[in-house]
Residue, then its C-alpha position, 0 to 999 in steps of 0.5 A: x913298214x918302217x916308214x908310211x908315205x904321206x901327203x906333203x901337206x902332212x907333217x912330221x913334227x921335230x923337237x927343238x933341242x938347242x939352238x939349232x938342233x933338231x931331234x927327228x926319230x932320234x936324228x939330230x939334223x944340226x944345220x938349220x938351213x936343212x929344216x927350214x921348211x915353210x910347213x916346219x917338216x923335214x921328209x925323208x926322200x926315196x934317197x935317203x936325203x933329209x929334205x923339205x917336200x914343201x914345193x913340187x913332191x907329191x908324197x915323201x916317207x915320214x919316220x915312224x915311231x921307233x922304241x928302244x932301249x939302251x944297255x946301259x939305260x938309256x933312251x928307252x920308250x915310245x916316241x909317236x911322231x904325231x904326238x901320241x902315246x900308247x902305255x901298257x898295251x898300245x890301244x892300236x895293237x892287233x894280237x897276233x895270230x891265228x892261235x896266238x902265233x907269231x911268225x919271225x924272220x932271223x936269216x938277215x946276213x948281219x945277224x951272227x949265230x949268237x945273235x939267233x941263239x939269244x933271240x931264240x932264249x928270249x921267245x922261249x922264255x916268253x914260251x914258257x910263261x904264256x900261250x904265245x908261240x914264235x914260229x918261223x915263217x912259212x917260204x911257200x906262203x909267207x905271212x904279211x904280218x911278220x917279225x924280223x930280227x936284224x942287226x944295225x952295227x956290231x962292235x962299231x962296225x956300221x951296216x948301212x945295209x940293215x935299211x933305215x937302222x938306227x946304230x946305237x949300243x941297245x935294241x929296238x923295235x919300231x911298232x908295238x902295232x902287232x898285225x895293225x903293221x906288216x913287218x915289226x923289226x927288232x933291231x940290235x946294235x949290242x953284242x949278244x952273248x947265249x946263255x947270259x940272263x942280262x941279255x935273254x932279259x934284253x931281247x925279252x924286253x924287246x919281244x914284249x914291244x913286239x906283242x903290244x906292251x910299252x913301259x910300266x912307268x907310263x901307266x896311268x897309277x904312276x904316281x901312287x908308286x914313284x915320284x919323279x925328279x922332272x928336273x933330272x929328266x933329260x926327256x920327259x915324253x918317255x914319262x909321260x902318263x898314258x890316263x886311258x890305257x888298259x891295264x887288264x886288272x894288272x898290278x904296278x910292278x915297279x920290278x917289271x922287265x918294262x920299268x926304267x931303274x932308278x936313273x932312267x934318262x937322268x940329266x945327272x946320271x949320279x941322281x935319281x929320276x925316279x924314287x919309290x914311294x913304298x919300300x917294296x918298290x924297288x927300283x935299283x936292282x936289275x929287273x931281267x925277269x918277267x915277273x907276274x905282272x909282265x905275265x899276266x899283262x900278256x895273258x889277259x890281252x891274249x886270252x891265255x888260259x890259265x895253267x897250274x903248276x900241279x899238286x907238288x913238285x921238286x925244284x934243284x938249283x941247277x940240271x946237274x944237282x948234286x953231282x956238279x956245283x952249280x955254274x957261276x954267273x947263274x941266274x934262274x928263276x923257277x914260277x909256281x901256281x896253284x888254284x885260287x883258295x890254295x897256297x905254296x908249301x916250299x920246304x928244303x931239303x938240300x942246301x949249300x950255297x956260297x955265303x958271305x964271310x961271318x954269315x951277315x949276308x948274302x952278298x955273293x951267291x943266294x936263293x930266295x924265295x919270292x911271293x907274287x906281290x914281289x914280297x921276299x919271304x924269311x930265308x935263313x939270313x933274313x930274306x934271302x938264303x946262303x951257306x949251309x943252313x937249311x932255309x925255314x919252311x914257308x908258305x906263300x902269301x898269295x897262290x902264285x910264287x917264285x924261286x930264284x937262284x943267283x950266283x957271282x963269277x967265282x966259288x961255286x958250291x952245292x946248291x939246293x933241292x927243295x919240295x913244294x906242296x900245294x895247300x889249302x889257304x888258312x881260313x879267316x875268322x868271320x869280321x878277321x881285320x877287327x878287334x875289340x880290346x879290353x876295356x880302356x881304363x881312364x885315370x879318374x874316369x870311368x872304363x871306356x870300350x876302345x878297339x882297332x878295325x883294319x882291312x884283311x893282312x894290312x899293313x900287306x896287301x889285303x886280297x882281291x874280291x873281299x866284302x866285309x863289315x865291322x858293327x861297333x857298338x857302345x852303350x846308350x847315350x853314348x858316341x864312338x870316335x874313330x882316328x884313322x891311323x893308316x890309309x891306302x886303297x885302290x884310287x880309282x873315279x868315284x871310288x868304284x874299285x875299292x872303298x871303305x865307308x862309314x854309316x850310321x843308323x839315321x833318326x829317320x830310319x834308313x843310315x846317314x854316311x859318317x864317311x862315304x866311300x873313300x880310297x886312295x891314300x888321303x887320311x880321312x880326319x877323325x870322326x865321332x858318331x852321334x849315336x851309339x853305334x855304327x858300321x864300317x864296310x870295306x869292299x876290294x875288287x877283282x885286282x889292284x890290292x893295296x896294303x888297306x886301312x887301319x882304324x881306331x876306335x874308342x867310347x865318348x862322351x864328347x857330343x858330335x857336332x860335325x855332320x855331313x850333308x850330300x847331293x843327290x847319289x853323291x859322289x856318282x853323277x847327280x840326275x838331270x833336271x833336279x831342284x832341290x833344297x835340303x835344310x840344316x837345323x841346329x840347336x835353337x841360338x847357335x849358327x851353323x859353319x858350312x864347309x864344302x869338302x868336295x865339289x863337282x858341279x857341271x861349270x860355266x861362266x855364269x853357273x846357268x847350266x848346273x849350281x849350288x846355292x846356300x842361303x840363311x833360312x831366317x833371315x834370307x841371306x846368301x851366304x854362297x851364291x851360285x856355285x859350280x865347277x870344281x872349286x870349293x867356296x870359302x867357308x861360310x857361317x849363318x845368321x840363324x841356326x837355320x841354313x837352306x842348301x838349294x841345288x839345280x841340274x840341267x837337262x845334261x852333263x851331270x857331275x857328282x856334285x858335293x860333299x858340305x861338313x856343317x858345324x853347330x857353333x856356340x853363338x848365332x848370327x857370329x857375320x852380324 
């Protein structure tokens, strides 16, 4: 329903925009006398006026959440009328079913045919990518739980008919609910046209609401990818980060058919509201198609099975190659997938397509072939491919792929055939990512072993599910130094997902953390062994895969003198009930320099529940009083070269406690 009644006592909160103006569901109410309601609410009566139900009404219809788009851009996303929102996949979405199916309605008297051939584009489109199925709903026996189509305007002509129907030059849904809401409506005010991409993509955009997903710049990783211009953000709620909603081990795609571009709800549409952090976020061109993120963020919430596309196949521009050229103002995209451990062979056969004058680029018509990161591979004028020159043979990078034609409003040519094989993914060599180089020679000096470590692919995107290790050893008496040159993994709490860490073989027996698990895109500074060996690990998870790390490292002979000291199973949670000391001893006559890098400790005012305390072991001093919460203290220097750090945990609520960096210096007793 579009509308649930409510008590009215309950509220349905307005937004103030200027003076006297209002937004409610997208309604500006510009009188400040028909909002001036003791409870701060305005209802909707069963007569369509905007009233106060303040006095003498028992119930009234609040409106509810409404998300739509703009054709142009515009005002698009949830707005949830109790202040909540739901990204990704709404957390409040009931599938539909049985069987994935979704029954649907178009016989609304508004709708032309055009209307109903676009719409059924779209379901097809999503057909055929994913286990779900539109079917009409019965007569006999009609669902409870339905999609309806329906048209608010057409060309500036208003229905008031179309019941509670916002006119505006886009598409809307008003749940992305599911079976949690009767009838779900998709409701357009824009004119349709079949056959055209932009508007299949438009509808699909809509259908996708429909089955639970909202906007891809919600999702909680958002700011690893784009960074926004608030100032420019003429409504922030549509940007507003969703921290616990699933994202079914989907990748960020900033080309999704769910993402805002570039000027998204600008203030000023000449400037950005959003710029990419990374280069192959692209957040410019049309994003019309689903792509492998849309796709699979379907699949997992619906269980789809998994479907390939075989062992070979051929693929022609256009279903009447090569007897006709290929129509213009044609856009399609072909999606091939092959099992885990295998790859896509694409080579070309035929081609001729519409290039630019003296061959520079392929600004009118193109072909391209792109990996399932989003990554273009090499056409025959860079990354895309025109005129008459077959395209270089290619294999993909991942076991998923797609292929894409584009062409303008004029000069149509020949167009393509291509064959595509499924093969075996190359196999990397045992420890792939490390290399030692030869030895470093110094002017003057003796010849020093130095070498690169990195994660598999960087500087792409390394895979998903990979465990490896690098030994680096030097001769005896000697110490390893290792700069970190690139940085970027999977962040997640605690680094659970993706980590690189270091370690090295402890005096005690057992392996000291030189770097303990680490991710997200902060540069570790550089560090140096106090032996002659160590090891690097890295490990990714089944998902999210980023471009990894690379590392350099070289022989010393500069003695370490920074050393890490770590709470108890730092950084997971801490145990309760613990009374720890843990002492430092440095060399006889010099102090020690204590550095909290990190600290996570159960807070309270007067740090009686959870605290870490450090104190000069000779001569008593306290040189950090008892600590918790979640900001770091001031760096401190002992009397002695002795320095007790003392730590004690409660009965409950444990934190991950503390990451301290310790220096020897020179002098002791350095604070007098």
């Amino acid at each position: 329903m579009y509308g649930e009644e409510v008590a009215a006592a309950d509220c349905c909160p307005m937004k103030q925009l200027a003076g006297d103006t209002f937004q409610l569901d997208h309604l500006n109410l510009t009188s400040s006398k028909e909002h001036s309601c003791k409870d701060g609410c305005i209802y909707r009566d069963m007569a369509g006026r905007h009233t106060c139900f303040t006095h003498g009404k028992e119930t009234a219809v609040c409106f509810s959440a409404a998300i739509r788009e703009e054709e142009q851009g515009g005002c698009s996303g949830p707005v949830q009328l109790d202040g909540k929102q739901q990204h990704a996949v709404d957390s409040s979405h009931i599938n539909w079913g049985p069987d994935n199916r979704v029954p649907y309605v178009a016989d609304s008297p508004r709708l032309t045919e055009e209307d109903r051939a676009v719409f059924r584009e779209a379901m097809d489109y999503i057909e055929s990518l994913t286990c779900i199925r539109f079917v009409a709903r019965q007569v006999e026996e009609p669902e409870e739980h339905y999609l309806e189509f329906d048209r608010a305007c057409l060309q500036g002509e208003v229905y008031p008919e179309c019941d509670m129907c916002e006119c505006f030059p886009g598409s809307y849904v008003d749940s992305t609910r599911g079976m949690a809401n009767g009838r779900v409506r998709v409701i357009t005010g824009t004119l349709l046209t079949p056959g055209n991409w932009e508007h299949r993509g438009h509808i699909t955009h809509e259908l996708l609401h429909t089955l639970g997903h909202h906007h891809t710049q919600n999702r909680a990783d958002r700011d690893e990818h784009v960074t926004l211009d608030t100032a420019n953000i003429a409504d922030m709620g549509q940007y507003q980060k969703c921290e616990h909603c699933g994202l079914f081990g989907t990748e960020y795609d900033c080309m999704s058919i769910m993402h805002y571009r570039w000027n998204s709800l600008a203030v000023d549409p000449s400037s950005p509201t959003m710029e990419p952090k990374e280069e192959q976020c692209d957040l410019r061109s049309r994003n019309r198609y689903i792509t492998w993120a849309d796709m699979d963020l379907v699949n997992s919430n619906y269980e789809c099975p998994v479907e390939y596309s075989g062992e070979q196949g051929v693929i022609q521009s256009h279903p009447t190659w090569p007897a006709q050229d290929y129509p213009d103002s044609y856009r399609k995209r072909w999606y091939l997938a092959v099992e885990d451990g295998h790859r896509i062979h694409v080579t070309w056969t035929h081609f001729k397509v519409e290039g630019a004058a003296g061959g520079a680029s392929c600004v009118y018509d193109y072909a391209a072939v792109l990996d399932s990161s989003g990554e273009l591979l090499p056409g025959n004028t860079g990354l895309l491919s025109c005129g008459a020159a077959l395209p270089p043979s290619v294999t993909s990078l991942t076991n998923r792929l797609a292929i894409e034609i584009k062409t303008d409003g004029s000069v149509a040519s020949r167009g393509f055939r291509l064959e595509w094989t499924k093969v075996a993914a190359p196999e990397e060599p045992e420890g792939a990512g490390s290399s030692v180089t030869a030895p470093l020679a110094t002017t003057g000096g003796p010849v020093l072993l130095a070498g690169e470590i990195s994660s598999s692919r960087h500087p792409n995107n390394y895979p998903n599910n990979r465990a490896q290790e690098w030994v680096v050893e030097v001769p005896e008496g000697r110490s390893i130094e290792l700069e970190w040159v690139a940085l970027h993994l999977e962040e997640s709490f605690m680094c659970s997902y993706d980590w690189v860490q270091v370690t090295e073989p402890s005096s005690g027996g057992g392996d000291d953390f030189l770097l303990p698990k680490t991710c997200g895109r902060s540069l570790p500074a550089t560090l140096v062994s106090h032996g002659n060996k160590l090891l690097v690990s890295f490990v990714s998870d089944y998902s999210e895969t980023r471009p990894g790390f690379l590392l350099r490292w070289r022989e010393t002979e500069a003695p370490a003198n920074t050393f890490l000291l770590l709470s108890q199973n730092y950084p997971r949670h801490y145990d309760n009930n613990l009374d720890t000391v843990q002492t430092i001893t440095a060399t006889e006559g010099r102090s020690v320099t204590i550095v909290f890098i990190d600290l996570g400790i159960e807070w309270s005012g007067t740090c009686g529940y959870d605290w870490v305390e450090v104190r000069d072991a000779v001569s008593g001093r306290v040189l950090v009083d008892r600590a918790c919460g979640f900001e770091a203290p001031e760096p401190v220097t002992s009397d002695s070269h002795m320095v007790e750090v003392a730590f004690h945990s409660d009965a409950s609520v444990p934190g991950r406690g503390f990451k301290i960096q310790w220096t020897q210096q020179m002098d002791a007793g350095r604070n007098g």
